[in-house]
N, C-alpha and C positions, 0 to 999 in steps of 0.2 A: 411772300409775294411782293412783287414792285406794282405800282400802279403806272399803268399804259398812259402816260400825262403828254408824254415826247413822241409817242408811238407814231413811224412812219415807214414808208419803204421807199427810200431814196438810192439802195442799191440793191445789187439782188448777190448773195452768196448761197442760194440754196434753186432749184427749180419753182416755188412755191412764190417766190418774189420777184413781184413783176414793176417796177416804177411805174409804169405807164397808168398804172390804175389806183386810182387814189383812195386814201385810209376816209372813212367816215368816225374823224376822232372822238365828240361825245357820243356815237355809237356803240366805240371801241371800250371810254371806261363806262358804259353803263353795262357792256356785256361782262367784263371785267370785276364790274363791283357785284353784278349777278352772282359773280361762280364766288366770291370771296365769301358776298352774304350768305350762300348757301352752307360752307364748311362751318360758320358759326354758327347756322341753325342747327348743326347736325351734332355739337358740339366741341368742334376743335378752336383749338387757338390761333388765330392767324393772325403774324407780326409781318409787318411792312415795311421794305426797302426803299428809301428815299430814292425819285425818279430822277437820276441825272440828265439832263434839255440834251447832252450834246449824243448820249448811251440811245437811242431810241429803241434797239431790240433787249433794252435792261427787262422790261414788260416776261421775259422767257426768263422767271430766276431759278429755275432747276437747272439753266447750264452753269450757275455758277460756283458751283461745289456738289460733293457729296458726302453726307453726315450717317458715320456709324455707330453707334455705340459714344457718341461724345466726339467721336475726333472727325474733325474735319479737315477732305480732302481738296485743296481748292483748286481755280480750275485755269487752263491756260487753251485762251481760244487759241482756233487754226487762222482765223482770219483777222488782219489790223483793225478793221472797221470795230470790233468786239473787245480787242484786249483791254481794255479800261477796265469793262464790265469786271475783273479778277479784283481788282484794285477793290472797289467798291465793297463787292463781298469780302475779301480777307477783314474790312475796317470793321464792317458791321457785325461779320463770330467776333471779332477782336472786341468790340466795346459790349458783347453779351456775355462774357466771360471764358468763352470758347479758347483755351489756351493750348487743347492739341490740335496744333495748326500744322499741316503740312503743304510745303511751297511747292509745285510740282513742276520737277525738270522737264518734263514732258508734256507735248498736248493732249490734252484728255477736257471734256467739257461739258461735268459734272454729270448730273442724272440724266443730261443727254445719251450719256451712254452710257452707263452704270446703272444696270437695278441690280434692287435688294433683294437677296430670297433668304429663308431661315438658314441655309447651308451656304451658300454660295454668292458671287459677285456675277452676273452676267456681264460681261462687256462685249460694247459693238465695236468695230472696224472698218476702215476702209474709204470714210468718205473726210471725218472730221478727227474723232480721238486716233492717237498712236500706239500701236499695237505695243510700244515701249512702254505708255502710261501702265499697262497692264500686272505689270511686276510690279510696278512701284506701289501702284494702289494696293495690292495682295501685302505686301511686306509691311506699310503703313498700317494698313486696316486689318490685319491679318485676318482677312476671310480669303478662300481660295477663288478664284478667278477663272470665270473658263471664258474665252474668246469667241467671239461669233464676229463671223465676217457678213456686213451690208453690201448687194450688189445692185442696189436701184437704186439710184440718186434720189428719187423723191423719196424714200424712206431714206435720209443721210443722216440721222441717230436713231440708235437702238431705241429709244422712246415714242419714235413714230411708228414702229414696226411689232413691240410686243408689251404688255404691261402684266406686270406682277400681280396677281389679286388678290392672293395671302399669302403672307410672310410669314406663317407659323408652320410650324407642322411640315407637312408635307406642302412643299411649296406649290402653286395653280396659277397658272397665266394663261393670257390668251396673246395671240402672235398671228401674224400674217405668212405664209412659210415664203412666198416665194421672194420675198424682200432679204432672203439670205441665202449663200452659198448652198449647193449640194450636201457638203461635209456640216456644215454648222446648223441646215435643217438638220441631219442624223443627229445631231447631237441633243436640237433640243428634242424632236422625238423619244429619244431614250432617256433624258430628264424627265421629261412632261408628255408622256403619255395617253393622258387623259385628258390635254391641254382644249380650252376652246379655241377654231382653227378659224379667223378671220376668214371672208369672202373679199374678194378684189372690190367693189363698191363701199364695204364698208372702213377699209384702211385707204381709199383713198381721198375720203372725208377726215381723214385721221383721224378715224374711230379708237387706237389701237393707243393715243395719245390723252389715257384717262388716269385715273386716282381711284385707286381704292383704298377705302380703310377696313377693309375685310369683310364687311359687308354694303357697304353703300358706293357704288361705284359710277364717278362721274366722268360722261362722256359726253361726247360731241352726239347734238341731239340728229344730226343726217345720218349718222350711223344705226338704221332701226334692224339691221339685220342683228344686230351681236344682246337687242334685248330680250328676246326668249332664250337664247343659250345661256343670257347669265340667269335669268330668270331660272331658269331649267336648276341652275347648278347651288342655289338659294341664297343669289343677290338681288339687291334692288338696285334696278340701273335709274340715274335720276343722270337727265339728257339739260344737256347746257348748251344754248347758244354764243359760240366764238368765232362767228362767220369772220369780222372784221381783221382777227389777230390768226385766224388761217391765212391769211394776206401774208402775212410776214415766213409763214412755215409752222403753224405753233398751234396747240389748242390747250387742253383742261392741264394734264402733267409739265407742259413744258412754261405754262403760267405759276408753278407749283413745286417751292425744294421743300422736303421731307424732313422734318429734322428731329433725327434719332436719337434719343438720348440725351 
């Protein structure tokens, strides 16, 4: 996690960012050190990215790689305002011993669009990662890859639009469908079956932008429709306040790189 120290919105590359309206900064890390202090209550480790003053969307460090099994895939934004942000993570796997590093020719921007499932790479399309990245991450990480194309700008990474909820077994997500192509709903229908299916209110709080660690699952606390369903399915949903850093396009996952291995 980076802490939101810079955090601002002084341009907008996503629908979600509006300049005109201004950040409430010690609002933003107290919400911030909320969702942080909550992962160590629950007992994970959480290590932290030095906040670069000039990076202010650094605060999102799940776009900046993703980690499978040890290797990491780092990340190359679509837009200049961001590209730094690659710089920063390669240094920081780099001085934690993380030696399979891969430079990526492609734009792809990290768990932005990549989730994990026990079998598979989901990747998104269309707004930000390039459907290029898509091979190259399969061949690096060798997990096999299946493509989903995004067709609403405000869902513009797969992590706004669908979250993994176990990663073992039989993999279980919940996803908003109409934030995806015709063909690429079909597909995750026929992966995920059983999938919980967002309602239009509750992704567009970016409810769908949460962390699981197989049973505790932390979202955006305006999303009340998705806590009986996980409830139903024998999680605990524990609701987070990230009003200030939905300013930027981001909530609990895109505050949040995973790191495997």
């Amino acid at each position: 996690m980076c802490p939101p120290e810079h955090f601002r919105v002084t341009y907008s590359i996503n629908p979600w960012m509006d300049p005109s309206k201004p950040v409430d900064l010690p609002l933003a890390v107290a919400q911030w050190e909320a969702l942080r202090d909550r992962y160590r209550s629950l007992g994970h480790t959480v290590e932290e990215l030095e906040p670069d003053p000039d990076l202010p969307d650094m605060v999102y460090a799940a776009n900046g790689a993703v980690v499978v099994d040890g290797k990491v895939l780092g990340a190359r934004f679509a837009h200049p305002q961001r590209e730094a942000e690659a710089l920063a993570h390669r240094a920081w796997y780099a001085a934690r011993g993380y030696t399979a590093f891969h430079e990526p020719e492609h734009v792809n921007e990290g768990e932005g669009d990549f989730a994990v499932t026990a079998s598979w790479l989901l990747a998104g399309r269309g707004f930000r990662s390039s459907p290029l990245s898509h091979p190259e991450a399969q061949e690096f990480l060798g997990r096999p890859v299946i493509g989903l194309d995004l067709v609403d700008p405000r869902f513009y990474h797969l992590d706004t639009a669908l979250c993994v909820l176990d990663d073992s077994g039989d993999s279980e997500v919940m996803y908003y469908p109409p934030a995806f192509s015709p063909g690429s709903r079909a597909v995750l229908a026929k992966l995920f079956p059983d999938a919980i299916i967002a309602e239009e209110q509750d992704a567009l709080v970016l409810g769908l932008n949460s962390v699981s660690d197989g049973h505790h699952v932390l979202l955006p606390q305006a999303a009340i429709g998705l806590f009986e369903p996980l409830r139903e399915r024998g999680y605990e949903p524990i609701p987070i306040d990230l009003s200030e850093l939905l300013k930027g396009g981001g909530s609990v996952k895109c505050c949040t790189a995973e790191l495997r291995g």
